[in-house]
Structure formats: structure tokens, C-alpha cells
C-alpha positions in Angstrom: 138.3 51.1 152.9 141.7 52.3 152.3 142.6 55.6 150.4 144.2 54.9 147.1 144.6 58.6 145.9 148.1 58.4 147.0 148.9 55.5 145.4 146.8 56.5 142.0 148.1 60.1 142.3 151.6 58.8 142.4 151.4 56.3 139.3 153.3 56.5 136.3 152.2 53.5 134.5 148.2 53.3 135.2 148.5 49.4 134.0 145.8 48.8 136.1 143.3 50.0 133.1 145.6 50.1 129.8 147.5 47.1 129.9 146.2 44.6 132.3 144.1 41.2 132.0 140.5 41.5 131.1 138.3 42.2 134.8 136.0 40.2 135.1 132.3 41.1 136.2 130.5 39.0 138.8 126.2 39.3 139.0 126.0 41.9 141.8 129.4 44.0 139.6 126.3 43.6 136.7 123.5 44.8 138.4 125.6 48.0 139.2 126.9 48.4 135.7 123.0 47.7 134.2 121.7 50.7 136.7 124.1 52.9 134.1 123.4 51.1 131.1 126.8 50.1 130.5 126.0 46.2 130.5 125.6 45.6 126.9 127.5 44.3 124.4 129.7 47.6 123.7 131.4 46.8 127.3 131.0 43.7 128.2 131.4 39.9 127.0 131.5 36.4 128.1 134.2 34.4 129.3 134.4 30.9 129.8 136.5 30.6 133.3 136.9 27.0 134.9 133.5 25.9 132.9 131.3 28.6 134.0 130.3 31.8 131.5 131.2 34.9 133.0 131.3 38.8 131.9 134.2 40.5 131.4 134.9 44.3 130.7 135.8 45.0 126.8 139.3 46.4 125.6 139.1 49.5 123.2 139.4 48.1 119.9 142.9 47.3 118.5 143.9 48.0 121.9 144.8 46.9 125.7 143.2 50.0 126.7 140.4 49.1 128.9 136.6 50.4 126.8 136.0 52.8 130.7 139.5 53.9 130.5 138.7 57.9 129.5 141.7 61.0 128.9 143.2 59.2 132.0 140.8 58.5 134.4 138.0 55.7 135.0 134.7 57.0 133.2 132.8 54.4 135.6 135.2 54.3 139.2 132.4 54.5 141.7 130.4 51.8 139.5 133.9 49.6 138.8 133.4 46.2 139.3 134.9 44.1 142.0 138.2 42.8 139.9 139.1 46.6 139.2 138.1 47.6 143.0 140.9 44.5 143.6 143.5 45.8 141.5 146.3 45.5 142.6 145.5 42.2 144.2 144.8 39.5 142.4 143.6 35.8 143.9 145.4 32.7 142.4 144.4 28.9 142.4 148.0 27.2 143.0 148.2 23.8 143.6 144.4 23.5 145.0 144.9 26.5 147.2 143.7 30.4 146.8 146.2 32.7 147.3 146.4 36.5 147.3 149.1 38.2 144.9 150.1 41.4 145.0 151.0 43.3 141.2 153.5 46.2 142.0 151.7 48.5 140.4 153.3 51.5 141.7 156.8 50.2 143.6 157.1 53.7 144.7 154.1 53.8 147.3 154.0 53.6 150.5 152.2 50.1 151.1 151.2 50.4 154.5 147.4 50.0 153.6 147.6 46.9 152.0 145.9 45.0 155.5 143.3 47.2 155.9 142.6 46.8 151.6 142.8 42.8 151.7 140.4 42.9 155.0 138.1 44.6 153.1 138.5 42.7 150.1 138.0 39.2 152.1 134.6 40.5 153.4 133.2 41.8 150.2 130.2 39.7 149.6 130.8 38.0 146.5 134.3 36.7 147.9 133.8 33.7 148.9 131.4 32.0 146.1 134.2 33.0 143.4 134.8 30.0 141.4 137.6 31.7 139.5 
């Protein structure tokens, strides 16, 4: 998988965890987050997407701040879910077709790694039964 310390390192507006949209968590993202007992309600909720219930991560209260986001780091990065591991791609339903997007989180990296991340995005096991 590609190496994102450059392109954390080199971020000045970490929106990936303090201002973004709500990640969601999908059953094998749960399994990992039970196994540090950071499934329960303090974290997590459900989210009706397209019909279906499905967790999300919690915000800090009063606040866009994602509930993992800790004195500037992720308190549960090797356990984040899938949508996190994403960041900053995105998939999109537009007009009856997926499509990756791209957030510029940091304009000022170098995005050569992008390939290599979506390869390994599109193989990831959950991919493809995704109704979201």
C-alpha cells in the first residue's frame, strides 16, 4: 500500500478527521473496532444509507472533530475503518454509475501514489458489495 507519511506529514488542514463527512463502518471495519472495544455507542451509530442501516464513526460532541481524533493524531489508525483508510478518495453514485473522486486534501503533495492507493483500494475485500 502506498506511504502516506509524506502526504500526512505535510498537511496543514488534517480535514480528513476534524471536518469531514461522517466514515462510515462496514461489518469486517466492526469486527476490528469490537476486538478494541471501541464499537459501542460512545463511537459509533447507525445510519440509514440508500435503505440499509449502517455504522458510522461519532463526532466529539458540539463538534466536527471526529470522537478517534486525539492531540493531533488518530487514537485508532491501524484499526481505522475502510472510509478513513479511503480518505482522500471517495466513491460517488452519478447518474447510475460509481465513480472515484479525489478530495485535495493536501494540494501541495506530490500525488504520484495515487494508482498504486486506488489499486489497493479496488481490491479491498468489502469493495465490491458496497451498496453506498
Amino acid at each position: 500500500m502506498a506511504d502516506f507519511s509524506n502526504l500526512c506529514a505535510s498537511c496543514k488542514t488534517q480535514g480528513c478527521c476534524t471536518n469531514s463527512a461522517v466514515p462510515l463502518v462496514f461489518s469486517s471495519d466492526l469486527a476490528d473496532l469490537k476486538s478494541i472495544n471501541k464499537a459501542t455507542d460512545e463511537f459509533l451509530h447507525d445510519r440509514n444509507v440508500n435503505g440499509s442501516i449502517i455504522k458510522a464513526i461519532n463526532k466529539k460532541a458540539n463538534s466536527d472533530v471526529c470522537v478517534f481524533w486525539n492531540e493531533n493524531k488518530c487514537s485508532i489508525y491501524q484499526h481505522r475503518p475502510f472510509d478513513c483508510r479511503a480518505y482522500p478518495f471517495d466513491i460517488l453514485k452519478i447518474n447510475g454509475k460509481y465513480h472515484w473522486i479525489v478530495y485535495s486534501c493536501n494540494p501541495e503533495s506530490d500525488w504520484m501514489w495515487t494508482e498504486e492507493h486506488l489499486q489497493t483500494l479496488e481490491n479491498y475485500m468489502e469493495i465490491g458489495r458496497a451498496s453506498c
